[in-house]
C-alpha positions, 0 to 999 in steps of 0.5 A: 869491202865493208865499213866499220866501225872500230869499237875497241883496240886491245891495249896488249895485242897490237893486232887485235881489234873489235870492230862493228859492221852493219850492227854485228860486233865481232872481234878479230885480228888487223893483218894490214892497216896502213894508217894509225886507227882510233877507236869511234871512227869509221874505216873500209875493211876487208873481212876474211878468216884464216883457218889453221886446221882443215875447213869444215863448211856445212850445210845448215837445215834454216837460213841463219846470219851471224858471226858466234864467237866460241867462248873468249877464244878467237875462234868463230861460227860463221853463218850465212849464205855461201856465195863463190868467194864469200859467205854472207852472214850479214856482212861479207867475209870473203874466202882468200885461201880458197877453202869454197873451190870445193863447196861449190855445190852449196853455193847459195844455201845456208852454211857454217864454217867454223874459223881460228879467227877472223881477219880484218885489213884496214884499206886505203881510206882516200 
């Protein structure tokens, strides 16, 4: 879980939002979110991705965090450390379809993977 803050809803895309945590901003699609958001305020997240194609995770030469979105796409260069279920690229963006289960062997080094876009369910705020 993560707390962000949501930077900017799209007036067109219900589903878009673009949200900032710990001092990356990145933007991605609300799959879940229970409760009416506003823009400015505070939520705990969870970060995941989805992948439409095949996964493509890969060993990187030097340590490196950041989310690198691909031109005005949705798609996005993950980069960061692979841990069994997520990959911190300085905020967690977990693995829920299972794509790590075979890169277990890079568990702890620098990777990139990249994804069709980034998946962001608002949980419960009580």
């Amino acid at each position: 879980m993560n707390n962000a803050i949501l930077k900017k809803l799209h007036p067109h895309i219900e589903e878009e939002v673009t949200l900032e945590i710990n001092g990356f901003e990145f933007t991605g699609f609300s799959t879940i979110c229970p409760y009416v958001i506003e823009e400015g305020r505070e939520y705990p997240v969870f970060i995941s991705f989805t992948i439409l194609d095949q996964s493509d995770l890969l060993e990187l030469d030097k340590e490196i965090k950041e989310l690198a979105r691909i031109d005005d796409s949705y798609r996005y260069y993950i980069r960061g450390i692979l841990h069994e279920d997520y990959i911190d690229a300085g905020i967690k963006i977990y693995d829920d379809d299972g794509y790590f289960n075979d890169y277990k062997y890079l568990a702890g080094k620098p990777v990139e993977l990249l994804v069709d876009r980034i998946a962001v369910d608002f949980l419960d705020n009580n």
